[in-house]
C-alpha positions in Angstrom: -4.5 -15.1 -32.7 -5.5 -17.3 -30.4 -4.5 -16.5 -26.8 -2.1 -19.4 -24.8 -3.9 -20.1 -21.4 -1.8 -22.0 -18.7 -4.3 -24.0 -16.0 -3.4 -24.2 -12.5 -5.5 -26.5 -10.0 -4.1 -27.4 -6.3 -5.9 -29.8 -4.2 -4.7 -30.1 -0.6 -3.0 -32.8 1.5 -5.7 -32.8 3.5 -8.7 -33.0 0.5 -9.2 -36.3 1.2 -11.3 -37.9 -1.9 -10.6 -34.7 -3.9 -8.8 -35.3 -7.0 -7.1 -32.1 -9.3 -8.9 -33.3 -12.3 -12.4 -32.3 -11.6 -10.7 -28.6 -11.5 -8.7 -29.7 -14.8 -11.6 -31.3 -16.8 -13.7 -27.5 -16.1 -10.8 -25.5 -16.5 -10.2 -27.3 -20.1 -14.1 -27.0 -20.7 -13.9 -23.1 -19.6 -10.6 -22.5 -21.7 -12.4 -24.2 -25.1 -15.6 -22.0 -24.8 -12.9 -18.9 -24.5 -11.3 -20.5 -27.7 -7.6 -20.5 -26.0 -5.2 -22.4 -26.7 -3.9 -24.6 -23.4 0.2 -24.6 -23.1 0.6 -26.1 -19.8 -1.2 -27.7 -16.8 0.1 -26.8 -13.2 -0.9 -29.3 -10.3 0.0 -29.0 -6.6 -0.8 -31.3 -3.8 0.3 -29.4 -1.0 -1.2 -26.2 1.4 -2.4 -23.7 -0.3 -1.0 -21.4 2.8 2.7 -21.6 1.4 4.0 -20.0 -2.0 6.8 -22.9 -2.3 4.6 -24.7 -3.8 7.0 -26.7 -7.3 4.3 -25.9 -9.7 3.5 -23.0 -8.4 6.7 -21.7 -8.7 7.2 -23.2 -11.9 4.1 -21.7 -12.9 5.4 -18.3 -12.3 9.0 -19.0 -13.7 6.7 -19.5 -17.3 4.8 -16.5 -16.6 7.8 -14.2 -16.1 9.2 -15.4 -19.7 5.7 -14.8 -21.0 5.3 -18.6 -22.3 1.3 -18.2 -21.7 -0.8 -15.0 -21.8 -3.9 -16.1 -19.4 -3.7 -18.0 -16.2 -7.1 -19.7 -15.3 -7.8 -21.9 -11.7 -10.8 -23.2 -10.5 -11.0 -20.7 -7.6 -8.9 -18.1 -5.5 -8.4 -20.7 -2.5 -7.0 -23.1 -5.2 -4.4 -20.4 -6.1 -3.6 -19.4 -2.8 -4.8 -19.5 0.8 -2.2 -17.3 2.4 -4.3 -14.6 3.0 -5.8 -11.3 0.9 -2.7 -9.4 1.1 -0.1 -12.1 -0.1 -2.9 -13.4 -2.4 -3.5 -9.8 -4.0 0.6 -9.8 -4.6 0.3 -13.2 -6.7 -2.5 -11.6 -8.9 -0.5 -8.1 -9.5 2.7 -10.4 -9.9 1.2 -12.1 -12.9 -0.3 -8.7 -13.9 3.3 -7.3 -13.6 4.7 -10.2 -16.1 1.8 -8.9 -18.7 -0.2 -12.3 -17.8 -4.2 -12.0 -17.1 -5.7 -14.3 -14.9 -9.0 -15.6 -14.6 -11.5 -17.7 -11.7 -13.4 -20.6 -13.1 -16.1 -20.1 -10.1 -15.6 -16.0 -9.2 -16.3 -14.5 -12.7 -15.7 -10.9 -11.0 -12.1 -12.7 -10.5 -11.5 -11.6 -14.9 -8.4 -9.4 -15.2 -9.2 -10.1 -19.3 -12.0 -7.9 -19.2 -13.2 -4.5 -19.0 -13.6 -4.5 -14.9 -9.7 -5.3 -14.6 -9.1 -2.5 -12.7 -11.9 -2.2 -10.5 -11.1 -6.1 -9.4 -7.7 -5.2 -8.3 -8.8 -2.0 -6.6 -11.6 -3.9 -4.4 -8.8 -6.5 -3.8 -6.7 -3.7 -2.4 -9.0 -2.2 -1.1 -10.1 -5.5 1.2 -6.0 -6.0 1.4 -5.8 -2.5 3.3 -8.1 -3.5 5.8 -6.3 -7.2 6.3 -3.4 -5.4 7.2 -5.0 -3.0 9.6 -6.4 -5.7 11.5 -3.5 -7.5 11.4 -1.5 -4.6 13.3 -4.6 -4.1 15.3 -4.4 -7.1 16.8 -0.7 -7.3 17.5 -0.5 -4.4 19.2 -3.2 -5.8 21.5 -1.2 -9.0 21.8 1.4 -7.1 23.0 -0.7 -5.0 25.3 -1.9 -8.1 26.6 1.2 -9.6 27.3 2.4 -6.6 29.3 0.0 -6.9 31.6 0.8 -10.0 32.5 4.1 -9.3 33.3 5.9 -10.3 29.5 7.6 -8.0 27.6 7.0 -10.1 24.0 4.1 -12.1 23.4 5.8 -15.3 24.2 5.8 -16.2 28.2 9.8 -16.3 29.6 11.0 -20.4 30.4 11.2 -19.4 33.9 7.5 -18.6 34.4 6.7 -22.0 32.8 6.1 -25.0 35.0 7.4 -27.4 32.5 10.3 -26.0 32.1 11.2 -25.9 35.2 10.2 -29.6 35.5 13.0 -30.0 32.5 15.7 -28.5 34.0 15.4 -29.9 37.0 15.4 -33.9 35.3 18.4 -32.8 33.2 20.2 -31.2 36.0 19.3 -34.7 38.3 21.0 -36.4 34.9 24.5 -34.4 35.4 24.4 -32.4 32.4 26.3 -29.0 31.6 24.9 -25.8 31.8 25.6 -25.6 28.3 23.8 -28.7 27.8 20.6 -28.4 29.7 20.5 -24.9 27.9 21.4 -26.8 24.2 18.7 -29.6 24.8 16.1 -27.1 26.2 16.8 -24.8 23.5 17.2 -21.6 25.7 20.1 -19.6 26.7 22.8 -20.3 29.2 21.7 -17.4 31.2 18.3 -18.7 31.2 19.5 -21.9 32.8 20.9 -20.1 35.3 18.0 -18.3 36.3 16.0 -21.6 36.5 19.2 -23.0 38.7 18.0 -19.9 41.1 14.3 -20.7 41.1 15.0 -24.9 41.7 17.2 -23.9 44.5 
């Protein structure tokens, strides 16, 4: 029996000249020599850095009801650019739904053959460490923005010239507290601190 294969292919907003049917016409190609049968064709133009992609989601409404038994792309950053971690929970996703998955352009990227599980355990693996640097670094951010006097990792309105340059045009315009804070999109209490400093 022959096995259904869904293609995906995404080219960005920003691939200028790039067209989703060079991926299409390989993937096609690929999926013939693998003698599968082709059920659908998914094709995003959009970031690859979001999942809310339509056909993506689409894509994995169909796998969840098992309407295809192999998804093929041209390569990972086609599928998904959002990083190793979210990336690697895409790929167990469709290995959760009972649906294999298979690069064009990695061939160690073959959950269809014997190396399935080593592929996702490298994947994890490089996933662990993502993470780690991840909380590495914002606990350095964090450090950072102690010692300069913040709290959070975003500097406070009132230590930020423009700001201050805002309030003091709106307040010259007659507005509310309540409407300098609205338009400035900061607190009432806020405003009232920045009152202090302009006085």
């Amino acid at each position: 029996m022959k096995k259904r294969v869904a293609l995906y292919a995404r080219v960005s907003t920003k691939d200028r000249g790039q067209d989703h049917e060079n991926q299409l016409i390989q993937l096609r190609a690929f999926a013939k020599t693998q003698h599968w049968s082709i059920v659908h064709e998914y094709v995003d133009r959009a970031t690859g850095k979001r999942s809310d992609r339509e056909q993506f989601q689409k894509m994995f409404g169909a796998a969840s009801r098992r309407e295809f038994d192999v998804l093929a792309f041209w390569s990972l950053d086609r599928l998904s650019r959002e990083g190793t971690v979210e990336t690697l929970n895409h790929l167990k996703r469709l290995t959760g739904y009972g649906v294999d998955y298979r690069s064009f352009t990695e061939q160690y990227l073959d959950s269809t053959g014997i190396f399935k599980e080593a592929v996702i355990g490298i994947l994890a693996a490089v996933a662990k460490q993502e993470r780690v640097r991840l909380s590495e670094r914002t606990v350095a951010g964090l450090e950072r923005a102690r010692a300069q006097g913040r709290i959070g990792g975003r500097p406070k309105a009132e230590d930020d010239p423009s700001k201050l340059k805002m309030f003091a045009k709106l307040k010259r315009d007659g507005l509310s507290v309540r409407k300098i804070a609205a338009k400035m999109g900061v607190s009432p209490t806020t405003v009232q601190k920045l009152a202090k400093l302009a006085a």
